[in-house]
N, C-alpha and C positions, 0 to 999 in steps of 0.2 A: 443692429439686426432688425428687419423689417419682414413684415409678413402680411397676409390681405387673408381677407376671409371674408364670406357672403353668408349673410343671416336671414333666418327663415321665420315669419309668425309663427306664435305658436309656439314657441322654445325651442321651433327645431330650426337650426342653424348652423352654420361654417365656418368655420372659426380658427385662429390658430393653433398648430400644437401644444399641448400643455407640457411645461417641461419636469413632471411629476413621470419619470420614468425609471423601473424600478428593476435592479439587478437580479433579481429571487423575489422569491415569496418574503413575505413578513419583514422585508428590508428596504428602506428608501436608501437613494442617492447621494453618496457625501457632496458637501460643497464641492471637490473639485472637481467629481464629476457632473453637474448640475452646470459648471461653469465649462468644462468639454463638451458637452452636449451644447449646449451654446454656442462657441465656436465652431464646431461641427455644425450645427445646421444654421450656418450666417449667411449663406448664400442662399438655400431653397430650403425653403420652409416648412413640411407639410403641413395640407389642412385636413381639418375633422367637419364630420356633422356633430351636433350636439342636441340634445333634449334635456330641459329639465322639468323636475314636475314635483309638489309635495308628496311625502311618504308618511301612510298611515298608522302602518303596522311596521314597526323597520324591524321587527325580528323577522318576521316574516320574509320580508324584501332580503336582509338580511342569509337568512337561509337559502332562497333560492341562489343570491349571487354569488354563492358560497358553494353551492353542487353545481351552477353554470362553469364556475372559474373555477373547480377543483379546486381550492383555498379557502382560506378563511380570510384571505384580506391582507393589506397593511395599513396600518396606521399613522398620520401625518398632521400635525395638528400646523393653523396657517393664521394669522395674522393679517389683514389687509387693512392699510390707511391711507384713504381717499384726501388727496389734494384741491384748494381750488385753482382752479386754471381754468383761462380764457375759452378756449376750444377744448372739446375731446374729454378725454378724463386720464388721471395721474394717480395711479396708487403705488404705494411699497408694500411687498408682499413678504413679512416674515415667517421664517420656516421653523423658529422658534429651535434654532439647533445652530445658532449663530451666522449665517447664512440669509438671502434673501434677494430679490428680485424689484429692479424698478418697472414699472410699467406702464404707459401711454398705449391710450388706444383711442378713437374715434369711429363712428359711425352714424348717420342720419338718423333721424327719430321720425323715420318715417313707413309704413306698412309695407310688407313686400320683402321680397331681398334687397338683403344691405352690403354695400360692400366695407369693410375695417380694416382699418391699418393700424399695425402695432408697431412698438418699438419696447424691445426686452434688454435691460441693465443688469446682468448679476452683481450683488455687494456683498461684501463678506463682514460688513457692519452694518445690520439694517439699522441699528438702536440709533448712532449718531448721523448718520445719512434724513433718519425720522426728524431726529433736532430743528437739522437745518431745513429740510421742506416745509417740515411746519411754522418754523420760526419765519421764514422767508412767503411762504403764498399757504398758509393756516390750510386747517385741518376741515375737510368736508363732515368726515363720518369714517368711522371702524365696521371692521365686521372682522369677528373671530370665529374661527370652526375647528371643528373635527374632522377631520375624512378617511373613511375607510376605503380602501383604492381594493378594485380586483380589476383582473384583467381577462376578459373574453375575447378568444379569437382577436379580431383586429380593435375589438372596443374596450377604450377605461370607462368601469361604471363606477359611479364615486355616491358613495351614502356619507351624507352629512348633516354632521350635527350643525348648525346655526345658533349663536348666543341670541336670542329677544326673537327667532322664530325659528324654531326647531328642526323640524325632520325632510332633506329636500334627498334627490337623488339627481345626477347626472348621469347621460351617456356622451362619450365623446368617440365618436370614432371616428379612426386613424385611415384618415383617405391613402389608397395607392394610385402611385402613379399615372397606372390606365383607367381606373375606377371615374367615374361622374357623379354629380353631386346627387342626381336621382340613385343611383347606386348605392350610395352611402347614405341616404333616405329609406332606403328600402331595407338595409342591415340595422339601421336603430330601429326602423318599427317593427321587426321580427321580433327584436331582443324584447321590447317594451312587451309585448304580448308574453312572452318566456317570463318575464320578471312581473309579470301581472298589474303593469302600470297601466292605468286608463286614461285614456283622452283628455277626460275632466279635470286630473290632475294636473295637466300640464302647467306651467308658467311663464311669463313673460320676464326677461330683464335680468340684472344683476342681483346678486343680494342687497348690494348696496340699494336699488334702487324701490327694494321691498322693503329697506329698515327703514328710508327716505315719505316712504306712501302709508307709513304706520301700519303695515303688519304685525300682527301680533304671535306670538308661540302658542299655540295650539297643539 
């Protein structure tokens, strides 16, 4: 499965969909639907814009996203461990519910829009699948979280905890078809003003690449 997305400075960016899609309130996805979902979207992919940015007060953020999305949220706690590899980057993404996701992805390190390509593996062993990657091309770096998923209109806002830097938030919204990426720029910065995130917070990168640049939990 392959998919492309175009990345924006400044955290705000286009990216693929995430396959954190949730049946109800307060319920994530079994493995096999996580692996339907998957097949189902192997041919066209959609894309999001995305924003991330640190969180101050996350009860705070917390509450709002909570009267936005009429919910209190679901809970999903994730696992990612970074590979080394020549090109791109390679992580397994455990979902700590026996289930898990390989993933490859690539993009320039360069300013401006990016364009990425993914490629998504579901496993239904991430533990020994980890074995062999790391015993085979070692281990970059982990990052462990929490995330509390709600769902607005067409966007996942995702509050997360970070093990070694704490409190971020994501927006990811779910481009439609006729929608453009300006369009889908213009629905996260609405939301970002609704959820009282500021400019200043924004960030650049992965988690990985702030555990990488010695971030600290604050």
């Amino acid at each position: 499965m392959r998919c492309f997305s175009v990345t924006f400075p400044a955290s705000l960016r286009c990216c693929s969909a995430s396959q954190e899609v949730f049946r109800g309130k307060n319920q994530a996805p079994t493995p096999d639907q996580r692996e339907a979902e998957t097949r189902q979207n192997s041919s066209v992919m959609p894309s999001n814009v995305e924003i991330k940015a640190k969180v101050s007060d996350v009860k705070e953020f917390g509450k709002k996203a909570a009267e936005l999305s009429q919910s209190e949220g679901s809970i999903i706690k994730q696992h990612d461990t970074f590979f080394m590899c020549n090109q791109g980057r390679l992580k397994l993404r455990d979902f700590m519910d026996g289930s898990g996701q390989l993933i490859f992805y690539e993009r320039p390190d360069t300013d401006g829009p990016k364009l990425s390509r993914y490629s998504i593996s579901p496993t239904s062993d991430p533990q020994s699948l980890r074995v062999v990657l790391s015993d085979s091309l070692g281990v970059k770096g982990e990052v462990r979280k929490e995330r509390r998923l709600f769902l607005i209109g067409q966007t996942r806002v995702h509050l997360d905890t970070v093990e070694g830097l704490g409190h971020y938030m994501e927006l990811e919204v779910v481009m439609r078809p006729e929608q453009s990426v300006e369009d889908g720029q213009q629905v996260a910065e609405h939301l970002m003003e609704q959820l009282g995130v500021s400019k200043e917070s924004l960030v650049t990168g992965a988690y990985m690449d702030l555990i990488l640049k010695g971030h600290k939990e604050t």
